[in-house]
PATI-599841 format. One line per 10 residues: number of its first residue (from 0); their letters; for each residue x, y, z of C-alpha. Coordinates in nm, 2 decimals. Example, Ala and Ser with C-alpha at 12.3 -4.5 7.8 and 13.67 -1.06 7.14 Angstrom:
BEGIN
0	as	1.23:-0.45:0.78 | 1.37:-0.11:0.71
END
This chain:
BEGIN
0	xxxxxxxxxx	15.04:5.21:18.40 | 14.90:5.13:18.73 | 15.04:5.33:19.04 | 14.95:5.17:19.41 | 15.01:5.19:19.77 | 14.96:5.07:20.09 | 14.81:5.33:20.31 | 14.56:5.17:20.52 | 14.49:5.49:20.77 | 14.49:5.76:20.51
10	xxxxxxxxxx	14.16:5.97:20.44 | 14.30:6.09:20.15 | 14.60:5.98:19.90 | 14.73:6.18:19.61 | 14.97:6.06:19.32 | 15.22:6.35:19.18 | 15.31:6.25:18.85 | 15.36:6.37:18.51 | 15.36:6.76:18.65 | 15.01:6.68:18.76
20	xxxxxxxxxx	14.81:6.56:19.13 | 14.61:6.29:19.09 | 14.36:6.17:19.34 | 14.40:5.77:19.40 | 14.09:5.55:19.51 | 14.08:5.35:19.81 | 14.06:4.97:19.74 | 14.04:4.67:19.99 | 14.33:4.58:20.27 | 14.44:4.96:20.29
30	xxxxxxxxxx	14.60:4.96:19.90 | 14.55:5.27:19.71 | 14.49:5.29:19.34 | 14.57:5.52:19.00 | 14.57:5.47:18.63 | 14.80:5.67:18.46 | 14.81:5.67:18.07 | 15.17:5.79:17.95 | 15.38:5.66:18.24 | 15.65:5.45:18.22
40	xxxxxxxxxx	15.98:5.35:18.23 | 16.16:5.65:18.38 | 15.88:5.80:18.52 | 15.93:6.04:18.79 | 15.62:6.03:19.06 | 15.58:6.13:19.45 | 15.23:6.08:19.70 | 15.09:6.30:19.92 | 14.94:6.14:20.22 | 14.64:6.32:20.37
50	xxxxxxxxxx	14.78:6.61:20.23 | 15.19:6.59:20.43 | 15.43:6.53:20.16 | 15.56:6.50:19.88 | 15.68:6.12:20.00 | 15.86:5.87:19.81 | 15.69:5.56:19.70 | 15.82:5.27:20.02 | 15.82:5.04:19.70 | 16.07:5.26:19.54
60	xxxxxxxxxx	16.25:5.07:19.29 | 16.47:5.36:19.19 | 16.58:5.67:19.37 | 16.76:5.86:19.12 | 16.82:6.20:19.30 | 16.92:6.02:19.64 | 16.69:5.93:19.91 | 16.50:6.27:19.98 | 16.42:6.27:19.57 | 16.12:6.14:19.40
70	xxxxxxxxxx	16.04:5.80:19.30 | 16.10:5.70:18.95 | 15.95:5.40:18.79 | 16.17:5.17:18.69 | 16.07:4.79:18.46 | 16.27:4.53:18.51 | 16.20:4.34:18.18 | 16.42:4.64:18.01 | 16.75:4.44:18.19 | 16.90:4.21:17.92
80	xxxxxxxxxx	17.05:3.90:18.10 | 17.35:3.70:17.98 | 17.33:3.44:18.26 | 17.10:3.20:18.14 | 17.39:2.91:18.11 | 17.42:2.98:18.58 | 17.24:2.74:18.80 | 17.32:2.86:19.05 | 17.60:2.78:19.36 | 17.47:2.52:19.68
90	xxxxxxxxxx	17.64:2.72:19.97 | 17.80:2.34:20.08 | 18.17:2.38:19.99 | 18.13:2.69:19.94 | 18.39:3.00:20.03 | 18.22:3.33:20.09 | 18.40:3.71:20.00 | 18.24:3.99:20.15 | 18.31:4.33:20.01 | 18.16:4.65:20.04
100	xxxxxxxxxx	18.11:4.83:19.66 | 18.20:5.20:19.80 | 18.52:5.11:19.90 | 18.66:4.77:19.73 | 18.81:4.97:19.42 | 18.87:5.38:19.42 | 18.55:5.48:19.18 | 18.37:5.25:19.40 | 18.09:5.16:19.17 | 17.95:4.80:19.07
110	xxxxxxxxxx	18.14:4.87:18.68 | 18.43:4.92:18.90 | 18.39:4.62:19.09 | 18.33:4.39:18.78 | 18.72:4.49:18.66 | 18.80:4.30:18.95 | 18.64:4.00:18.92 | 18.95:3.77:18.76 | 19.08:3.86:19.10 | 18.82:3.70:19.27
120	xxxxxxxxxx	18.85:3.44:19.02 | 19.23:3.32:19.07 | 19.15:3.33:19.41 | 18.85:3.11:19.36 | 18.60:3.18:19.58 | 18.28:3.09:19.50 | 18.05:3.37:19.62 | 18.06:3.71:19.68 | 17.92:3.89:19.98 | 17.79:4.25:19.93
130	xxxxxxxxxx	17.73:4.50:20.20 | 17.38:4.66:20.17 | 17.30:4.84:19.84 | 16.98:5.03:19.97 | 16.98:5.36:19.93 | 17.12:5.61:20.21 | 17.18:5.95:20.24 | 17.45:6.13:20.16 | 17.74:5.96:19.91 | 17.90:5.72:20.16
140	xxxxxxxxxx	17.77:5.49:20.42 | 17.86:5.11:20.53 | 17.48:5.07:20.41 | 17.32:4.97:20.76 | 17.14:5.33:20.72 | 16.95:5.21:20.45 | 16.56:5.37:20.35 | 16.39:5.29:20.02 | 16.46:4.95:20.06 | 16.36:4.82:19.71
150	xxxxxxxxxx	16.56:5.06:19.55 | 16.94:5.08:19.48 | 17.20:5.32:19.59 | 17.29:5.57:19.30 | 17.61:5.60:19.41 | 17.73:5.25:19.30 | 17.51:5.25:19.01 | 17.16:5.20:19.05 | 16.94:4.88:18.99 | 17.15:4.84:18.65
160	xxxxxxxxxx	17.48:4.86:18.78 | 17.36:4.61:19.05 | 17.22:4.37:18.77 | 17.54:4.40:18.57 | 17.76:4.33:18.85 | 17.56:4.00:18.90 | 17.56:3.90:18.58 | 17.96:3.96:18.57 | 17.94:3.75:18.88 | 17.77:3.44:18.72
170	xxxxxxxxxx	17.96:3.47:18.39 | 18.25:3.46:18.59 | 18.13:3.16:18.82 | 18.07:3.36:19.11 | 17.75:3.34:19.33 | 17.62:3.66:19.47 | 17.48:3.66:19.88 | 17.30:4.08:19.90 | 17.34:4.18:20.23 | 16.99:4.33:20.39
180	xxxxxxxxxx	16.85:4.50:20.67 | 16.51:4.44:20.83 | 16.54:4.55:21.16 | 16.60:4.87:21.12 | 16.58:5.14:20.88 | 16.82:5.46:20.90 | 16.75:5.73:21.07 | 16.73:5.99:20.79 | 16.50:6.00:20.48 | 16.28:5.72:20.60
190	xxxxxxxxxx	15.93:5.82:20.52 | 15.77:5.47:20.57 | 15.55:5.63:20.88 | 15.30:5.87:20.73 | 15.17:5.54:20.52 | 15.13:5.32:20.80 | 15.22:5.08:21.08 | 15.58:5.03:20.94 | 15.69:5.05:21.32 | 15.63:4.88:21.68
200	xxxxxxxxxx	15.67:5.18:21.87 | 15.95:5.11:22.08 | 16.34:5.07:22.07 | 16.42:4.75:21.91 | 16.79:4.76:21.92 | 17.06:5.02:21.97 | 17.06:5.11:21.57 | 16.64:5.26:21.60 | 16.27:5.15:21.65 | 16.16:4.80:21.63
210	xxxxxxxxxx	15.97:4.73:21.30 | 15.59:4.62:21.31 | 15.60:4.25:21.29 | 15.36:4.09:21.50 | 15.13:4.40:21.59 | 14.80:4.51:21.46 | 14.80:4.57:21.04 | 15.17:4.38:21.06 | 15.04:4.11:20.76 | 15.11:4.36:20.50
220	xxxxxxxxxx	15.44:4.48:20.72 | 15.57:4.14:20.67 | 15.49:4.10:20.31 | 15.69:4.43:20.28 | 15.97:4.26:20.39 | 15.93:3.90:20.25 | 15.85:4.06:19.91 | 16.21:4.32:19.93 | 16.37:3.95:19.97 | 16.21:3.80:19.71
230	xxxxxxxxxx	16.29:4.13:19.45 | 16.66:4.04:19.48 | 16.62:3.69:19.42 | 16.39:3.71:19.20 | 16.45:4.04:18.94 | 16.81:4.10:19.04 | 16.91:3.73:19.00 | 17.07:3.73:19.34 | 17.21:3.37:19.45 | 17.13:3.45:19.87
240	xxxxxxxxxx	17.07:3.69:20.14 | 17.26:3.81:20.45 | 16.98:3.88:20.71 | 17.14:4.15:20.96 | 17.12:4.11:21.28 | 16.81:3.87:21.32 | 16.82:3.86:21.68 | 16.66:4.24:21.66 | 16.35:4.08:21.46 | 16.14:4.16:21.74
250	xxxxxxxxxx	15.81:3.90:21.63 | 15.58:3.72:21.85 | 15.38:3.54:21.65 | 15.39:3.15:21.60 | 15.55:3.17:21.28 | 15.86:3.39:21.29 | 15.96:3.59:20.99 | 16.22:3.41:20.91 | 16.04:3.10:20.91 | 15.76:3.28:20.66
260	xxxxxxxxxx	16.07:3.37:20.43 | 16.23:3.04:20.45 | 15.91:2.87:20.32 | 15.87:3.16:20.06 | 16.23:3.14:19.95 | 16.20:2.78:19.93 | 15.91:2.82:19.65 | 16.06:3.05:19.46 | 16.38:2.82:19.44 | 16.14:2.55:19.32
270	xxxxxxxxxx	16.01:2.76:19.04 | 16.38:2.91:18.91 | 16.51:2.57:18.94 | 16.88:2.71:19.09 | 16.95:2.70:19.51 | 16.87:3.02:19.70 | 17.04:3.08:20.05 | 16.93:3.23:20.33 | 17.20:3.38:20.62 | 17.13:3.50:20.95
280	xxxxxxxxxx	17.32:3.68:21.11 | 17.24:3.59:21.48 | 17.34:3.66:21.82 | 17.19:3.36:21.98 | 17.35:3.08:21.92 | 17.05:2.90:21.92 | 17.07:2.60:21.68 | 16.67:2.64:21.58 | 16.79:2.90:21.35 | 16.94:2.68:21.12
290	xxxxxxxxxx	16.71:2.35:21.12 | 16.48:2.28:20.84 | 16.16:2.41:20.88 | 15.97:2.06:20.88 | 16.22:1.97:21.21 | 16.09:2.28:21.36 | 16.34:2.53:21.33 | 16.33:2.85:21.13 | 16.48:2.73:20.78 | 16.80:2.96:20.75
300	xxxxxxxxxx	17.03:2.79:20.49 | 17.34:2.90:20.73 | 17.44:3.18:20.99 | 17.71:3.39:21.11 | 17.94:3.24:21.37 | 18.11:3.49:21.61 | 18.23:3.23:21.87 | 18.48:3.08:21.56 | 18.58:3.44:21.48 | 18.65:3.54:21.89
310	xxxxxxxxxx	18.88:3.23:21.91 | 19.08:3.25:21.62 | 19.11:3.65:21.72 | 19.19:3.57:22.02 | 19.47:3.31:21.95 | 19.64:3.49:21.68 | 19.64:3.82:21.83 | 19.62:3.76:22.20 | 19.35:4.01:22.27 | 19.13:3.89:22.60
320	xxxxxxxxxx	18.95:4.25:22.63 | 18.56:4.24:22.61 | 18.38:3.97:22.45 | 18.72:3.82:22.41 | 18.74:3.73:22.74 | 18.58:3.40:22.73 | 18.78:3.31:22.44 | 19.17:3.39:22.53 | 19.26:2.99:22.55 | 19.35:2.72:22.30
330	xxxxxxxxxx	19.06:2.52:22.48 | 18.85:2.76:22.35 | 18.94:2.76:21.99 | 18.92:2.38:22.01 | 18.60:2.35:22.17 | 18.46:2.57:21.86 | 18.64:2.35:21.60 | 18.51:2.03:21.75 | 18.19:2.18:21.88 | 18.09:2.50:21.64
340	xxxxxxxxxx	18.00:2.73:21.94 | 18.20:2.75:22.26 | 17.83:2.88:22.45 | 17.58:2.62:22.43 | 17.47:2.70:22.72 | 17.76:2.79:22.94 | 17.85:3.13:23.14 | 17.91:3.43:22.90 | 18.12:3.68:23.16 | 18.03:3.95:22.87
350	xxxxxxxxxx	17.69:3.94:22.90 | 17.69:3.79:23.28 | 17.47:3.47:23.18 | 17.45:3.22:23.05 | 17.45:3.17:22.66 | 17.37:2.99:22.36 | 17.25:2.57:22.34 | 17.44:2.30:22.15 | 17.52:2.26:21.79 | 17.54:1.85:21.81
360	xxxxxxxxxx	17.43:1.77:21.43 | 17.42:2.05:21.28 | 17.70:2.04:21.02 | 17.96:2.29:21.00 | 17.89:2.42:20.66 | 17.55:2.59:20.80 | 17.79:2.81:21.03 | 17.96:3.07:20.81 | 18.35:3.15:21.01 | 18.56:3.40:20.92
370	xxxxxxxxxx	18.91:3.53:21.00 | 18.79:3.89:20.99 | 18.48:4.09:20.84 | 18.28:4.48:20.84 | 18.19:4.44:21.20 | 18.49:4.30:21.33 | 18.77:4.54:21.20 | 18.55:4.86:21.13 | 18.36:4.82:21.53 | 18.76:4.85:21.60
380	xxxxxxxxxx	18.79:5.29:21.67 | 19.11:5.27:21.43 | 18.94:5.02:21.19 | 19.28:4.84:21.21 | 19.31:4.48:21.05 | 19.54:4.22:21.14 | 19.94:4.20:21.06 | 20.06:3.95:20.84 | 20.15:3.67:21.02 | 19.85:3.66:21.25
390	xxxxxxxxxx	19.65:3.60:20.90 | 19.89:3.30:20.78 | 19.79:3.15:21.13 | 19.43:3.23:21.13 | 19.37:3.13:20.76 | 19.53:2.83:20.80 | 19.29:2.77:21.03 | 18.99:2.88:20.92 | 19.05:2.76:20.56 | 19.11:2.38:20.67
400	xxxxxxxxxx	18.80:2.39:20.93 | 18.44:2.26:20.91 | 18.27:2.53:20.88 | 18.14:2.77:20.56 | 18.51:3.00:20.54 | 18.43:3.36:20.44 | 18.70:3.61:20.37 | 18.67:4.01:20.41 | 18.80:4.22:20.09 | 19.18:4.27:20.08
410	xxxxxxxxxx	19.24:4.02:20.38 | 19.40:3.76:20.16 | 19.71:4.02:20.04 | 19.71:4.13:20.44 | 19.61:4.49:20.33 | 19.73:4.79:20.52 | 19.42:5.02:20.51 | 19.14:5.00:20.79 | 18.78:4.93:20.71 | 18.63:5.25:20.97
420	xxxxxxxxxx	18.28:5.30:21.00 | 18.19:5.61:20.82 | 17.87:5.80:20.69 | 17.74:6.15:20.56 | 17.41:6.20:20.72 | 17.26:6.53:20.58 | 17.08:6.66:20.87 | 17.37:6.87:21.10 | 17.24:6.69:21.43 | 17.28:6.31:21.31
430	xxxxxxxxxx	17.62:6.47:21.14 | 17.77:6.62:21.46 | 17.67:6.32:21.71 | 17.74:6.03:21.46 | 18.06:5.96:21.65 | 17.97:6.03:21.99 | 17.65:5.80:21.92 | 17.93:5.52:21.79 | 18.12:5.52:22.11 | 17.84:5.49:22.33
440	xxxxxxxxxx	17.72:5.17:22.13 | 18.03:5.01:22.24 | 18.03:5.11:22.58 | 18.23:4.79:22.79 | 18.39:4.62:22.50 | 18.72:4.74:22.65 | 18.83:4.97:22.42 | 19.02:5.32:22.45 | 18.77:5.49:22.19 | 19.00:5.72:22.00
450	xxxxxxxxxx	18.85:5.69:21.66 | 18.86:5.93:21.33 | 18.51:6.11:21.31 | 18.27:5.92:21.05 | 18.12:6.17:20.91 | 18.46:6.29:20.80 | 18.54:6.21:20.42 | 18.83:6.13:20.48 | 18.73:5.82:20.71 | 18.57:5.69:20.37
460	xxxxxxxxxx	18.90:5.74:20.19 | 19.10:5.58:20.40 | 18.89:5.31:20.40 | 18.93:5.24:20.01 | 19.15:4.92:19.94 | 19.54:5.03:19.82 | 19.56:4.75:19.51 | 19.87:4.82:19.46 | 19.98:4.67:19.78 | 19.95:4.32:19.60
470	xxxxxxxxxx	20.25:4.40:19.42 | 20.45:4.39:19.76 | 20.63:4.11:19.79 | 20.50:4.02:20.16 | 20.13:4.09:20.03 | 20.22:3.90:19.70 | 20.34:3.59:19.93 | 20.02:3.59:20.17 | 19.76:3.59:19.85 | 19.97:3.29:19.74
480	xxxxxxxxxx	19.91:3.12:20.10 | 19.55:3.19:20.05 | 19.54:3.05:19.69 | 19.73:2.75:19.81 | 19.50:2.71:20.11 | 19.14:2.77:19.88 | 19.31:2.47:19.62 | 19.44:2.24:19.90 | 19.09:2.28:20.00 | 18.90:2.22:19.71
490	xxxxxxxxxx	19.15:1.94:19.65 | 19.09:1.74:20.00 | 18.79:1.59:20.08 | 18.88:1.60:20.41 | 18.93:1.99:20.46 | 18.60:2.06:20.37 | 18.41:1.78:20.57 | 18.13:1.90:20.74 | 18.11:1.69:21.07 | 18.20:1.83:21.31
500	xxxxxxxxxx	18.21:1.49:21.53 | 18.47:1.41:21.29 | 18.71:1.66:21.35 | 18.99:1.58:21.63 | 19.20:1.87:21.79 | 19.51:1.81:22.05 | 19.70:2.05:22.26 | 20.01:2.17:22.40 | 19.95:2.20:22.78 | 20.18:2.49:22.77
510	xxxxxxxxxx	19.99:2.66:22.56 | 20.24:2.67:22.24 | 20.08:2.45:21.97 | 19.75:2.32:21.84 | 19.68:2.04:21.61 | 19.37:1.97:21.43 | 19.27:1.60:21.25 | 19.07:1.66:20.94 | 19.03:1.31:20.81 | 19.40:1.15:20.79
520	xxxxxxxxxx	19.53:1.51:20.76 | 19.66:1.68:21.05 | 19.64:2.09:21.07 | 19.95:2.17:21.32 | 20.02:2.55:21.41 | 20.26:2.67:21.62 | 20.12:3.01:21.78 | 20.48:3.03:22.01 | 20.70:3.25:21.92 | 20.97:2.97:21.97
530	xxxxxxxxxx	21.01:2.65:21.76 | 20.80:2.35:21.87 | 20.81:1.98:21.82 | 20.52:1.76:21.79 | 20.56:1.40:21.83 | 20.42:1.32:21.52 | 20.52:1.02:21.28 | 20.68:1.05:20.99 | 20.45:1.20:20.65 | 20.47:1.42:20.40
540	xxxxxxxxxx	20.41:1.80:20.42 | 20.09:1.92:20.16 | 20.15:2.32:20.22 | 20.34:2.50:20.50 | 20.36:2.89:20.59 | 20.70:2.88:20.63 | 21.08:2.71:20.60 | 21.18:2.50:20.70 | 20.93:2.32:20.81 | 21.00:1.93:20.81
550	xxxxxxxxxx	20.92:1.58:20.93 | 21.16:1.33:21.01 | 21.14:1.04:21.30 | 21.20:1.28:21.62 | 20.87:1.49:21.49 | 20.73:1.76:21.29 | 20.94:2.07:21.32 | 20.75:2.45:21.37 | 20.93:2.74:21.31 | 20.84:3.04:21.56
560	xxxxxxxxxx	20.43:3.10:21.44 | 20.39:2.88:21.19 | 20.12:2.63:21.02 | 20.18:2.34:20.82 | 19.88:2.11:20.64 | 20.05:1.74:20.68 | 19.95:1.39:20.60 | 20.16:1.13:20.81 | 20.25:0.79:20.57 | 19.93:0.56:20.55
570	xxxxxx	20.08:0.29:20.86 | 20.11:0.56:21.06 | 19.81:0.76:21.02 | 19.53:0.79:21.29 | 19.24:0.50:21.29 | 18.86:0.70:21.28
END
C-alpha cells in the first residue's frame, strides 16, 4: 500500500513501519511518498520528520493506543453497512438531541449508546447531536481537546463503534449531526507542527493558537480541514456537522472556509443523493452565515442561536447576571420569538457595543434554539441544570416556536445530575492548572466560581446520566410533557412554521404572562407564581402542563407557572 504526507518544509521524511524505517521521496506540493508491500488493514506505522519523532500520521484514521500511540491503518471498505434503505433527514422540521457518548449511558461507549436508541425513538426526535469523537488524551474529555482529527476516540469505540452507532441511528430513523472542531486543536498530543504550517502563529481564541487559514502554504491547510468534513460525511455516513465556534475561524481570504465547505458539502450531497447539513456555531449574529452561497452569504444549512437560549434562561429562571443582563424581560423573549435575535445591531452591555444585524427573512428553522445544552449547563462551576418546572415552561416554549428545537441528553425526564466540564490531561502542568485556566475563561460572567476540579474523575462520574431517574414519577410526568409537546408538534402545521413574520407574541404589562400566536393556535404561559387570566375567547385546550387549566367566557385560567397550547373556536380566532 501507498503511505503519504504532507510535509512541505521537511529535508528529510522517514516512514516506521513493519519494524522497519523507510525513507519516503519527495513529490510535488510538499506530499511525501512510500510503497510498502505487506501493509494493510491494521497496520501499525509512525514518521520521523527531519529526524524529531516518532509522530503520528495528522491523517490518522485510527489511534488505537490513545493519542501519543502510533498510527494504524485502517480501510473503510472492511465496514458492512445496513443503511442502504436511509435517505437521509432535511434539517426543516427537524428536532435535534445532543448527547455526549462518554457520559449519556454508564459504559459510555457508542454499543452503549445504541441500547438506547428506542428511547430516542418514543421520544421522536429526528436527529442526534454528538459531542466531538476525536481523539484526546487521557480517558475522558467533553472532546473540544481533540488531536488526530480523522481518527476516533478509543474510548467510545473507535471508527467501528462510530459507524455502528450510525447505522443503529438510521435503522432506527434517526439522523446523525458529528460535532467538530477546526479552530482549535488541544493542547496535548498535537503533533500537527513538525509537518508544517498547521498554525497562524498567534492566539486565536481563549481555547489555543489560531489555525493557518489564509497564510502562506494554507491551501493544503484548508483541504485538511475540508477533507476531515468530508471523511464523516462521506465514509462514516454522517447526516451533518456542528462547526464549533466559527467565529474563531480566523480567515482573510475572499472565500471563507466555510463558504469553500458549503460548496464542497453541497457536491458531495449531489453525488450520495441524501441532504447534508452544515451548523455553525456562531457568535455573530450576523445573518450572512446562513444565506445561500449564490445570495452571498457563506452557505451554512443552520446555526446556533444563543439569544433564544438567554431569553428563555432568563424568563424561567430569573437569572440577569452576565450575558443575561440584556435578556431579563418578557420584551426580550418576545423580540427573539418574533424576530430570531434580540441584537441586530443594538447595544450589548456584555460586550459594551453594539451587536449582531437583522434576521428579517431568514426562516426560523436555519436558527437551531434550545432550552439547555454542553456549554450552557457545564460553563455553569456546579454544572447544575434546571428544576422541573422551569423546563415545563421553557419546553413549552421552545417546542411550539419557529425555530430548529434541540434538546440536551436527559433534559426531557428533568435529570438531577450536572453536565461539568471535565478532562484527564496527561502532562501534570495542563493537569494541575486545568481548573484555574477554566475560571479565568469566564472571568465577568458573574459567577461565584466554586467548581469541582476537572481533572478529577469523579467530575466525569458525576456527570453520567442516572436512567433510573425516569422511573420517578415527576421525571416520568415531564418526558410525557415532552412527548406530548414533540407529537403536538409534529401534528400542527402551525407549531412548526418557519416565518417568523408570522408569529404574533402579547404581554402582560406587569410582567406575569406571555402569549404567543402560532397560526390560529395561541401558546399562553404563565411565568407568575400566582394564577392569571387572559382575556381570551372561548376554545379548546390541545395540551396543558398542569390542572386545571380551563377556558370558559371570563378567559383562559393559569395556574401559578403554567403553559397551555390552545386553539380558540374558529369565530373567534385571530384574522392573519
Amino acid at each position: 500500500m501507498i503511505f503519504e504526507v504532507w510535509a512541505p518544509r521537511a529535508t528529510a521524511v522517514e516512514l516506521l513501519v513493519l519494524e522497519e524505517r523507510r525513507s519516503m521521496s519527495a513529490g510535488a506540493g510538499g506530499w511525501w511518498r512510500a510503497e510498502v508491500e505487506g501493509a494493510g488493514h491494521g497496520t501499525r506505522y509512525t514518521f520521523e520528520v527531519d529526524g524529531d519523532g516518532p509522530y503520528p500520521d495528522p491523517r490518522s484514521r485510527r489511534q488505537p493506543e490513545g493519542v501519543f500511540g502510533p498510527s494504524a491503518v485502517y480501510d473503510h471498505d472492511r465496514f458492512t453497512w445496513s443503511d442502504h434503505d436511509w435517505k437521509g433527514r432535511d434539517l426543516r422540521g427537524a428536532i435535534i438531541y445532543e448527547l455526549h457518548i462518554g457520559t449519556f449511558t454508564t459504559d459510555g461507549t457508542f454499543e452503549a449508546a445504541i441500547e438506547k436508541l428506542p428511547h430516542l425513538v418514543e421520544l421522536c426526535v429526528d436527529f442526534v447531536e454528538i459531542m466531538p469523537v476525536a481523539p484526546v488524551p487521557g480517558g475522558r474529555n467533553w472532546g473540544y481537546d481533540g488531536v488526530d482529527l480523522y481518527a476516533v476516540n478509543e474510548t467510545y469505540g473507535g471508527p467501528d463503534g462510530l459507524k455502528s452507532f450510525v447505522d443503529a441511528c438510521h435503522q432506527a430513523g434517526i439522523g446523525v449531526i458529528l460535532d467538530v472542531v477546526y479552530n482549535h486543536l488541544g493542547p496535548s498530543g498535537n503533533f500537527l507542527r513538525p509537518f508544517g504550517p498547521y498554525f497562524a502563529g498567534f492566539e486565536g481564541s481563549f481555547w489555543g493558537e489560531a489555525v493557518n487559514l489564509d497564510g502562506p502554504e494554507s491551501d493544503e491547510v484548508r483541504r485538511y480541514f475540508v477533507g476531515n468534513a468530508l471523511q464523516w460525511l462521506r465514509d462514516y455516513h454522517i447526516d451533518g456537522l456542528r462547526l464549533d465556534a466559527v467565529h474563531a475561524l480566523h480567515d482573510r481570504r475572499a472565500t471563507h472556509l466555510l463558504a469553500e465547505l458549503a460548496a464542497e458539502v453541497d457536491a458531495l450531497s449531489c453525488s450520495t443523493g441524501r441532504p447534508l447539513s452544515l451548523i455553525a456555531e456562531s457568535d455573530l449574529n450576523d445573518p450572512r452565515m446562513v444565506r445561500s452561497l449564490d445570495a452571498g452569504g457563506l452557505g451554512m444549512t443552520a446555526q446556533w442561536n444563543d439569544d433564544v437560549h438567554h431569553a428563555l434562561h432568563c424568563a424561567v429562571s430569573g437569572e440577569n447576571h452576565g450575558y443575561y443582563q440584556d435578556f431579563a424581560s418578557l420584551e426580550a423573549l418576545a423580540k427573539v420569538l418574533t424576530h430570531g435575535v434580540l441584537h441586530d445591531g443594538s447595544y450589548s452591555s456584555f460586550r459594551a457595543r453594539g451587536h449582531g444585524a437583522s434576521f428579517a427573512g431568514v426562516p426560523g428553522h436555519r436558527l437551531v434554539a434550545c432550552l439547555q445544552n454542553h456549554d450552557q449547563i457545564g460553563n455553569r462551576p456546579a454544572g447544575d441544570r434546571l428544576p422541573i418546572t422551569p423546563l415545563k415552561l421553557g419546553s413549552g416554549l421552545l417546542l411550539t416556536s419557529p425555530f430548529t428545537p434541540m434538546l440536551f441528553m436527559g433534559e426531557e425526564w428533568g435529570a438531577r445530575t450536572p453536565f461539568l466540564f471535565f478532562s484527564d490531561h496527561v502532562e501534570a502542568h495542563l493537569r494541575d492548572t486545568e481548573g484555574a485556566r477554566r475560571q479565568r475563561e469566564f472571568d465577568g460572567f458573574g459567577y461565584a466560581w466554586e467548581a469541582p476540579n476537572p481533572s478529577d474523575e469523579e467530575s466525569f462520574l458525576r456527570s453520567k446520566l442516572d436512567w433510573s431517574e425516569v422511573k420517578e414519577e415527576e421525571h416520568w410526568s415531564l418526558l410525557c410533557w415532552y412527548r406530548d409537546l414533540i407529537a403536538l408538534r409534529k401534528a400542527l402545521p402551525e407549531l412548526s412554521d418557519p416565518r417568523l413574520d408570522r408569529v404574533r407574541v402579547e404581554l402582560d404589562p406587569m410582567g406575569k404572562w406571555l402569549l404567543m400566536w402560532r397560526g390560529s393556535v395561541a401558546v399562553a404561559v404563565n411565568f407568575s407564581l400566582d394564577p392569571v387570566t387572559l382575556p381570551l375567547p372561548p376554545g379548546t385546550i390541545l395540551l396543558a402542563s398542569d390542572d386545571p387549566i380551563t377556558c370558559t367566557e371570563t378567559g383562559l385560567h393559569l395556574p401559578a407557572q403554567s403553559l397551555t397550547v390552545y386553539r380558540p373556536t374558529p369565530h373567534n380566532q385571530p384574522q392573519p
